[in-house]
N, C-alpha and C positions, 0 to 999 in steps of 0.2 A: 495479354497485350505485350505485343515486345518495345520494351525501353530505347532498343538503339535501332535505328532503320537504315542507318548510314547515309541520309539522302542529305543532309546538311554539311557531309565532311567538306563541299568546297564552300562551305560557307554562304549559303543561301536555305533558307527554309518556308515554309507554304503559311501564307495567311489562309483561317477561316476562309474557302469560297476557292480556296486552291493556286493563288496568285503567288507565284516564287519569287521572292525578292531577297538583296540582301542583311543578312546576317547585321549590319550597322544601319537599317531603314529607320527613319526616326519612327514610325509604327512603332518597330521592334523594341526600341527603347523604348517606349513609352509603355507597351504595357510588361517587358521587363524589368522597368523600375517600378509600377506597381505588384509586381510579383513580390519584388524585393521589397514592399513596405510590407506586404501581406506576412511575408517573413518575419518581420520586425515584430508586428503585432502578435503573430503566435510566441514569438516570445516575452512580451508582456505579459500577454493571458499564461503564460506558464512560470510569470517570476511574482504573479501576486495574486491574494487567494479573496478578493470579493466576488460572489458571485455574480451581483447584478452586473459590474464592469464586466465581469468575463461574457457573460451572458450577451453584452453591449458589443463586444471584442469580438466574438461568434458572429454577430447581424454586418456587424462590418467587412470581416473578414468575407461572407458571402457577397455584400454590396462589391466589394473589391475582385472578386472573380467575377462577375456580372462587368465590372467596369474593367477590367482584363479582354476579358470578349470580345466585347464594344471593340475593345483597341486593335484587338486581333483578327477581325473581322475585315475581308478586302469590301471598301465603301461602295466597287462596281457591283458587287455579285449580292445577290439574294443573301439575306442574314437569316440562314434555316436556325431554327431553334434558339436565335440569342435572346436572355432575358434584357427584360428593360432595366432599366434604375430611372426610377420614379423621385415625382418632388416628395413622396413622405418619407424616402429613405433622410432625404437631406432634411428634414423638418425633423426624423427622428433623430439626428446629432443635434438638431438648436436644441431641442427637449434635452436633449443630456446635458449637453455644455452649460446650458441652464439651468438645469438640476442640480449639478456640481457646482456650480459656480457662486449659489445660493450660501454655499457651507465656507467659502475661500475669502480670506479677507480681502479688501480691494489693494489695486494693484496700482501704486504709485509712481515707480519705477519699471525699467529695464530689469529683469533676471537675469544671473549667469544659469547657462544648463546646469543641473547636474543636481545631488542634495543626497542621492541613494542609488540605490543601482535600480530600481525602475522608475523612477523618475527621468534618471538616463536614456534609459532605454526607449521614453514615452518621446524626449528630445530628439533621440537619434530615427527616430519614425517619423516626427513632424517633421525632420530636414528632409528625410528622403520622400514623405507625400510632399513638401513644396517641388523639390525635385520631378518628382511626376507631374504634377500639377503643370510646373514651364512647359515637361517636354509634350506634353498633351496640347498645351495652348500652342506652342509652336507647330506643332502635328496641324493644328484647326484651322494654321493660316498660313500654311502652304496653298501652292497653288492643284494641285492633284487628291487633297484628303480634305473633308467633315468631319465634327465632329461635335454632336451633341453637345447644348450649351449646359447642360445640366449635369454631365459627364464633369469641367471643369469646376461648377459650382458644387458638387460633392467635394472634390479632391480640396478644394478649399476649405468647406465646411469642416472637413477631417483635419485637416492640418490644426483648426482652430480648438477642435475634439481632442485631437493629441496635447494639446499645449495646455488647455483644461484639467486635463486628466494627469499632467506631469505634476500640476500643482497640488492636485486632489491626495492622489498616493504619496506625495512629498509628505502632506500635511498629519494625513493617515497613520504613516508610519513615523510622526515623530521629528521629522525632517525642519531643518530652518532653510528659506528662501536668501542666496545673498543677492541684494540687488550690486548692477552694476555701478560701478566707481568709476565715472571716467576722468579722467586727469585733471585736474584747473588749471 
């Protein structure tokens, strides 16, 4: 397979279904900022070594091509070969987040990000899934695109999965939570 085609150099390239649009289509954003969480995550799953997380990080990371697709998919044309994302992907984040969440003390406060370096990193993922999350729900209500209502409620569920899991690996390794101080 060859990497470069040159057929984007003027800044336009093909949704799934062959529909050429430009290069800033909110589609394009939308599931380029999930690429760019998909990113994020592989580097979680490579800065910390539980395997069930990873293992958890693995089913997402595919949930997240699967909701890539979706986004990359022109909404006129026949969607040859895309997978769905199902309600038990998202029912399989409440099970974690609720799994974890069992072991994490409760939460009285606001947090500041941060505590380790992947705890950070779990931070810097949930900003960029809310991130997708807007530009998808923006995507859903325009007047020319759909978009699966269960597409949105994953990306959600995951933001709440990442914030979960910054806590969990905080705790894990050691880490102290500061909560927020806002001024009096």
């Amino acid at each position: 397979m060859k990497i470069y085609t040159k057929k984007g150099d003027a800044g336009q390239t093909s949704l799934l279904g062959g529909t050429r649009v430009s290069k800033n289509h909110i589609r394009i954003e939308a599931y380029g900022t999930v690429d760019e969480l998909n990113a994020h995550i592989g580097l979680i799953r490579d800065s910390q070594k539980d395997d069930q997380i990873n293992d958890t990080l693995i089913n997402i990371q595919n949930c997240l091509f699967t909701v890539g697709s979706i986004l990359a998919s022109d909404p006129d044309k026949a969607k040859a070969n895309i997978p769905d994302l199902l309600e038990t992907d998202v029912q399989f984040l409440e099970k974690e987040i609720d799994r974890m969440n069992e072991t994490l003390p409760d939460l009285k406060n606001f947090i500041l990000p941060g505590g380790n370096l992947v705890s950070s990193h779990c931070h810097i993922a949930r900003t960029v899934c809310r991130r997708a999350e807007r530009i998808t729900i923006s995507l859903s209500l325009s007047k020319t695109s759909e978009v699966e209502p269960i597409t949105i409620v994953y990306l959600n569920r995951l933001s709440d999965y990442l914030f979960i899991l910054s806590r969990k690996v905080l705790m894990d390794l050691g880490g102290e939570e500061i909560p927020w101080a806002p001024r009096q």
